[in-house]
SEKE-369293 format. One line per 5 residues: number of its first residue (from 1); their letters; for each residue x negated, y negated, z negated of N, C-alpha, C. Coordinates in steps of 0.2 Angstrom, whole numbers. Atoms other than C-alpha are relative to their C-alpha. Layout:
NUM) a) X/Y/Z/X/Y/Z/X/Y/Z ~ ... $
END
This chain:
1) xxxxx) -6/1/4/-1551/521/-768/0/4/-6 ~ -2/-3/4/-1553/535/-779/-6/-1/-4 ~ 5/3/5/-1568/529/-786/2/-6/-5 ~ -5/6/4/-1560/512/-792/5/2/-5 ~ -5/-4/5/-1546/523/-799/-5/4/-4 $
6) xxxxx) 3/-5/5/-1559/534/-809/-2/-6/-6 ~ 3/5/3/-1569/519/-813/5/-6/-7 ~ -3/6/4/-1556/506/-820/8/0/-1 ~ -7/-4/1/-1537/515/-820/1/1/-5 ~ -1/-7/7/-1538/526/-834/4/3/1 $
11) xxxxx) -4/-5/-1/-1527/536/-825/-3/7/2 ~ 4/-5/-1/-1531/553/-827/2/4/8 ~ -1/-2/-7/-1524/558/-808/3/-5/3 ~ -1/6/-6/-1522/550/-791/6/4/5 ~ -4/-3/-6/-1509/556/-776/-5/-4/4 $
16) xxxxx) 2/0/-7/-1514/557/-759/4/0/5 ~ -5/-4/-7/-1503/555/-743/-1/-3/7 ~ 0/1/-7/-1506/554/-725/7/0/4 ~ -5/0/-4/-1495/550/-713/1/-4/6 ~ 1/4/-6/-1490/543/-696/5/-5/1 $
21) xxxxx) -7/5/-5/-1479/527/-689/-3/-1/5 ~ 0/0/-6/-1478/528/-673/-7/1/2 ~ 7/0/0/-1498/526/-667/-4/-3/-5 ~ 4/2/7/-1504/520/-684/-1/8/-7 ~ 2/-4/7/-1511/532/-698/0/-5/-6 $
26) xxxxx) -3/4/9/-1505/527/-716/-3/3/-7 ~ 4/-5/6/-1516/532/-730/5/-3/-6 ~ -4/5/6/-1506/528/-747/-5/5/-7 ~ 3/-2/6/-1517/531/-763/5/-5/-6 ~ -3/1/4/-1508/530/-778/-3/3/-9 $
31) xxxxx) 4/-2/8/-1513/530/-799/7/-2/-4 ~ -5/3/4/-1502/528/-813/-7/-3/-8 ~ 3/3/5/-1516/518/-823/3/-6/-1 ~ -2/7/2/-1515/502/-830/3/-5/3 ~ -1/7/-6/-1513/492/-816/-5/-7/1 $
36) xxxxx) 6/8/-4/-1523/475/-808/5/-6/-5 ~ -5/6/2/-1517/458/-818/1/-2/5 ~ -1/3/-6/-1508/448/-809/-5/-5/2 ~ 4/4/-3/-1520/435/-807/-6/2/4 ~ 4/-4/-5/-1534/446/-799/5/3/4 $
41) xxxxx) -3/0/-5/-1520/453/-789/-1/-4/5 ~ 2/6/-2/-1521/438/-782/-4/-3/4 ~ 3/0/-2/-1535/436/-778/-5/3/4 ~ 1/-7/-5/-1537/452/-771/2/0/7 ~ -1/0/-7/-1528/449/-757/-2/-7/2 $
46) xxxxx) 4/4/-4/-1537/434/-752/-8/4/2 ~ 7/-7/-3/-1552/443/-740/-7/-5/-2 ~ 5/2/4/-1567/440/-752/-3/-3/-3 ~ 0/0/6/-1563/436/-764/-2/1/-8 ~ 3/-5/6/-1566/448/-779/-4/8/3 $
51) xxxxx) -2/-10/2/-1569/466/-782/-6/1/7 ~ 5/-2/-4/-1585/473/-772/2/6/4 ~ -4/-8/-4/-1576/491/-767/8/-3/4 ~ -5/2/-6/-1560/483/-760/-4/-6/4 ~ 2/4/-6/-1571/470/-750/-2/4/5 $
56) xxxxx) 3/-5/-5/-1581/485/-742/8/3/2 ~ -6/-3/-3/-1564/495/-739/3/-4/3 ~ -3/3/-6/-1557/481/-730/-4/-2/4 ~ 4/3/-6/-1572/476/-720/0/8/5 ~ -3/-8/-3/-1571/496/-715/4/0/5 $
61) xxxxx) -5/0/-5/-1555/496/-711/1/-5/7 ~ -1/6/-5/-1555/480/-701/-6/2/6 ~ 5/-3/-4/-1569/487/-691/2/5/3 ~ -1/-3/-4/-1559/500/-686/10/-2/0 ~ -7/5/-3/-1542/487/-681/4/2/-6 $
66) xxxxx) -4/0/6/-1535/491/-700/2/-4/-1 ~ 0/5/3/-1529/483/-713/2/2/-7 ~ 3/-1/6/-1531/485/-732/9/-3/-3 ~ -7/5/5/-1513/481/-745/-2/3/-8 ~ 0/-1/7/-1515/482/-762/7/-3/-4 $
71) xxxxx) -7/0/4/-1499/484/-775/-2/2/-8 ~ 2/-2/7/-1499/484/-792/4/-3/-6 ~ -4/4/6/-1489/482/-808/-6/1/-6 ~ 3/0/12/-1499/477/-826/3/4/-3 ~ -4/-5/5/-1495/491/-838/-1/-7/-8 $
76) xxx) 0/1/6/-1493/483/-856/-4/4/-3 ~ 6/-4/5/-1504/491/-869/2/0/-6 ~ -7/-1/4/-1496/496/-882/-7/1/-8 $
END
């Protein structure tokens, strides 16, 4: 995830936060880069679809009974 963000965000920092519900682990990576358009959003959440780093991260995950959400708002460009 934090490669993605280095690589294609252009946001110069990320957060990190762990946490629990109930018996599930919750990782939340967040950036204040650009954002994903919406049409690759899109097709981001269809499973293999695009993006070769979120395909790995969600075969990963799934591997260990996860599951992968991606959120994103488009910045303008000014």
């Amino acid at each position: 995830m934090l490669t993605n963000i280095h690589r294609h965000s252009g946001s110069a920092t990320a957060s990190i936060r762990i946490n629990t519900q109930g018996d599930r682990i919750v990782l939340e990576v967040q950036d204040r880069g650009k954002g994903i358009a919406a049409e690759k959003l899109q097709r981001l959440a269809k499973v293999g679809q695009i993006g070769v780093g979120f395909t790995g991260m969600r075969e990963r995950l799934r591997q260990l009974g996860g599951t992968l959400e991606i959120q994103s708002e488009e910045k303008e460009r000014w």
